[in-house]
C-alpha positions in Angstrom: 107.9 97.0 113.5 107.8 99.8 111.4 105.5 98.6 108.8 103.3 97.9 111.3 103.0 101.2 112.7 103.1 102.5 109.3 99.7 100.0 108.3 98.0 101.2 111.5 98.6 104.6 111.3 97.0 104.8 107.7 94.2 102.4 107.9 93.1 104.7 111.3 93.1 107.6 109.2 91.2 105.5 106.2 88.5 104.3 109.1 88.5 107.6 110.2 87.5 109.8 107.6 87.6 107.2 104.4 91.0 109.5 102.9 94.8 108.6 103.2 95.1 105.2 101.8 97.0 105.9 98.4 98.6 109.5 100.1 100.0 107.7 102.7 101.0 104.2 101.5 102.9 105.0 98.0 105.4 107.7 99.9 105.7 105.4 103.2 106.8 102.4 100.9 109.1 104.4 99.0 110.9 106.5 101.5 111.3 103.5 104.5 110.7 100.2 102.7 112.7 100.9 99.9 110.2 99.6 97.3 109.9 100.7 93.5 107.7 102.2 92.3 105.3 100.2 90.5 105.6 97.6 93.6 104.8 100.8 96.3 101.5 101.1 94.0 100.5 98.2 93.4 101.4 96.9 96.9 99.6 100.0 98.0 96.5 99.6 96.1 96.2 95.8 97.7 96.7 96.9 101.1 94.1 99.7 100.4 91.6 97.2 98.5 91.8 95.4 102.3 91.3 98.0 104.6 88.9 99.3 102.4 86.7 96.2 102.4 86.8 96.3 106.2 85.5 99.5 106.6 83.0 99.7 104.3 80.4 97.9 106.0 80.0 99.9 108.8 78.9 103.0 106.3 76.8 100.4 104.2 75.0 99.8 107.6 74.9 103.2 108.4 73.5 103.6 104.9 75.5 106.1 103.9 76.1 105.1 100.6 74.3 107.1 97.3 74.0 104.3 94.7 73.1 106.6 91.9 76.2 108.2 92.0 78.4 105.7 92.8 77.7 104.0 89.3 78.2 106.9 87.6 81.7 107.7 89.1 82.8 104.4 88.2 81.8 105.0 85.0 84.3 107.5 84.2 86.4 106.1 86.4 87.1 102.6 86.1 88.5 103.4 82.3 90.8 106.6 83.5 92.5 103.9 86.1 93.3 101.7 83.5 94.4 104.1 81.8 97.0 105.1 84.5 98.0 101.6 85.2 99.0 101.2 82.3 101.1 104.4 81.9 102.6 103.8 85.5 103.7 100.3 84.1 105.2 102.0 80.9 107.1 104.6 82.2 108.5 101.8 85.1 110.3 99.5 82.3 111.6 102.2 80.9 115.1 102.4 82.1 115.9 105.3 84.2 112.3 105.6 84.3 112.4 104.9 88.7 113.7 108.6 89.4 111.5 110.2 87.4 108.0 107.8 88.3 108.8 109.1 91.4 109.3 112.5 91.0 105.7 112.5 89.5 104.4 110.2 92.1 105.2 113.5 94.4 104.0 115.7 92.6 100.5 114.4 92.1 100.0 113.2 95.9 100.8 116.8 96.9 98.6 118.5 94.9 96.1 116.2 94.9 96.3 116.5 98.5 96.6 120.6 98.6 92.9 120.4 97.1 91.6 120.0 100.3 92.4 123.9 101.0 90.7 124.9 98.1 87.9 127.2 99.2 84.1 125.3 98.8 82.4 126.5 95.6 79.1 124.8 96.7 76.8 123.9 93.6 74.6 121.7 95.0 72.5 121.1 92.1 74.9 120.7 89.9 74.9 116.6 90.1 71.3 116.4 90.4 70.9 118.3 86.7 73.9 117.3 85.0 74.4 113.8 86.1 75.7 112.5 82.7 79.0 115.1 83.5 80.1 113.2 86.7 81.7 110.3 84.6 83.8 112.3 82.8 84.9 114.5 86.0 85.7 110.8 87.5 88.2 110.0 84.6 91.0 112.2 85.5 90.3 110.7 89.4 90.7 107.5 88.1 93.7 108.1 86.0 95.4 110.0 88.6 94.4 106.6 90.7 96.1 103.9 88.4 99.1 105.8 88.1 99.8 106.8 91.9 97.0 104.4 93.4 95.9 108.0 95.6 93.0 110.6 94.2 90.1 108.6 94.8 89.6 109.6 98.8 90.7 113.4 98.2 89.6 114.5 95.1 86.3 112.2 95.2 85.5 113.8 98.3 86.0 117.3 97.2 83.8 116.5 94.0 80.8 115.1 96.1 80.9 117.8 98.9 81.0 120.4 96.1 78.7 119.2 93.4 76.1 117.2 95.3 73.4 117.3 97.3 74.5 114.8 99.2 75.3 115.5 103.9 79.1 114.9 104.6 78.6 111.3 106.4 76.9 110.3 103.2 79.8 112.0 100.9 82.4 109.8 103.2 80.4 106.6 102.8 80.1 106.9 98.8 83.8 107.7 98.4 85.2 105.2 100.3 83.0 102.5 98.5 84.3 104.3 95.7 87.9 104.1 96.3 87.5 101.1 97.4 86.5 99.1 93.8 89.4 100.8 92.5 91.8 99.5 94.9 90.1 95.8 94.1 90.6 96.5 90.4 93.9 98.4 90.3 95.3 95.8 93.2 94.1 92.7 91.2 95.9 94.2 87.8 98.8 94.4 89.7 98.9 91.2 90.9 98.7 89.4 88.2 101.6 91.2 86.8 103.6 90.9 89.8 104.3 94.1 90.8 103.5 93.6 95.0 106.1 93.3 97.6 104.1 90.4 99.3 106.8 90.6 102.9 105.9 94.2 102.7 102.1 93.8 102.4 101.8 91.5 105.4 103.6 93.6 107.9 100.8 96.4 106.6 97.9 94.5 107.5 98.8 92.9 110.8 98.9 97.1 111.7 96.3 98.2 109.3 93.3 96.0 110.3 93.1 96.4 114.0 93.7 100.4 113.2 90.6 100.6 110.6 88.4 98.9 112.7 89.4 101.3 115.5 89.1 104.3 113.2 85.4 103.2 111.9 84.4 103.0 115.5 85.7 106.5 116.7 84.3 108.0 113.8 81.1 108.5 115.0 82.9 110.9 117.6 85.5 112.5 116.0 85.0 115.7 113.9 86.6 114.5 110.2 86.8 117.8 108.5 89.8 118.5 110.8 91.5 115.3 110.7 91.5 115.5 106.9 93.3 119.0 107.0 95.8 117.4 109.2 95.8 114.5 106.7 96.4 116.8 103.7 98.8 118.4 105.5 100.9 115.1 106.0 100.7 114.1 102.5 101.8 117.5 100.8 105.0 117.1 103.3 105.2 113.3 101.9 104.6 114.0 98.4 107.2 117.1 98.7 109.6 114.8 100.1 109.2 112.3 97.4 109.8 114.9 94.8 113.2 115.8 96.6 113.7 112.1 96.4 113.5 111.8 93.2 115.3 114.4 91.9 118.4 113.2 93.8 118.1 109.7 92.7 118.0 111.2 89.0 121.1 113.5 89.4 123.1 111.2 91.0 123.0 107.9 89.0 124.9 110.3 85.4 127.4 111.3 88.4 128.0 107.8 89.5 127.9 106.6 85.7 130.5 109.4 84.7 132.9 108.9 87.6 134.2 105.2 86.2 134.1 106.6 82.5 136.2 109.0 83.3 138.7 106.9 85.3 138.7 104.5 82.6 139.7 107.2 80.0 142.4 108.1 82.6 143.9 104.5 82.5 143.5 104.5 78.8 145.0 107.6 77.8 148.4 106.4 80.7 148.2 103.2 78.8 148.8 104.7 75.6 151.2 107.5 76.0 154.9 107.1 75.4 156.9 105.3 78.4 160.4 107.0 78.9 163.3 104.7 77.7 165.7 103.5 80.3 168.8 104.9 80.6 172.2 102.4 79.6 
């Protein structure tokens, strides 16, 4: 019952104003299903990949979509999430290497998420003049993508509204496109590597479609700007929580190993001193 709140509650948010997929997902699948994380990403970036898909035809109908720079942000992109997959999946095999994924996993969804506060340096022109620069600003978003499966609806937004030309509607129906061929690649690379909690990714959708077709409905009527803030909000509080998380997963497994250790040394060190002799 809980996933399925959890899957509704998101893809309303993603239907909504095209953000919250990746913030959401990775720290709700960590903290209540009790997932790793390289399955809460990839699992994630699946579920996202589906909403996604759902809601991007009511802004390709809307036609607010800009091609042009679409391409180019995949472009950059596309090579930067690779890139992060595959130093998510490195860092996971490592042993020990859990507690401290997921201390970075916080890390990056709340200050990825905190850039929605950063005050609007409006450059309009700059995307129409220096086109061949938005590839490389997409690599880092697509990095920061493989590796946490979040980025793309935050940080793509705040590049588009900042650095384009483009109205707010059409920023929202470009990023989510956006986002969502990285969920299809990132979610299909996880897949075949088998790092998706498949009883966890059902319970998802049975919440998350109903609540993305919902939120692609209301959005015509619902200011985003402010339900983003309270998104971003939500996510830094995730992403914080994560990091405490973490930190106490990886200070408590040396405690746990220590405490047998030293009640073996205990048993050793009785075993091998001197027994007193019996009195005749």
């Amino acid at each position: 019952m809980t996933q399925l709140f959890v899957g509704f509650a998101i893809a309303l948010a993603v239907g909504l104003t095209g953000v919250g997929g990746g913030s959401f997902t990775v720290p709700a699948l960590l903290l209540f299903a009790g997932l790793s994380a390289g399955e809460a990403v990839g699992t994630a970036f699946v579920f996202a990949a589906i909403v996604r898909l759902v809601a991007a035809p009511f802004y390709l109908f809307r036609r607010q979509i800009h091609s042009r720079y679409f391409w180019l942000l995949l472009r950059g992109a596309v090579p930067g999430l690779l890139a992060g997959t595959l130093v998510l999946r490195y860092m996971t095999s490592v042993r020990g290497g859990n507690s401290t994924v997921v201390i970075i996993l916080g890390a990056v969804l709340a200050l990825s998420s905190a850039i929605t506060f950063v005050p609007r340096v409006r450059n309009s022109e700059f995307a129409v003049k220096n086109s061949q620069w938005l590839p490389w600003l997409a690599f880092p978003i697509g990095v920061e993508s493989g590796f946490s499966s979040a980025g793309a609806g935050a940080l793509g937004t705040v590049l588009l509204l900042n650095y384009s030309e483009m109205a707010p509607a059409q920023v929202v129906g470009t990023d989510l496109l956006f986002g969502l061929v990285l969920a299809i690649i990132g979610g299909i690379f996880h897949w075949t590597v088998g790092s998706i909690s498949l009883a966890v990714l059902f319970p998802l959708l049975l919440g998350g479609l109903p609540g993305v077709l919902l939120g692609c409905l209301l959005s015509r009527y619902i200011p985003a700007q402010r339900l983003r803030a309270v998104i971003a909000v939500v996510a830094i509080c995730a992403g914080l929580q994560l990091v405490v998380s973490g930190v106490k997963a990886r200070f408590s497994k040396p405690a746990e190993a220590a405490t047998p250790a030293s009640g073996n040394r205990l048993l050793t060190s009785a075993s091998l001193s001197p027994r007193p002799e019996k009195q005749q």
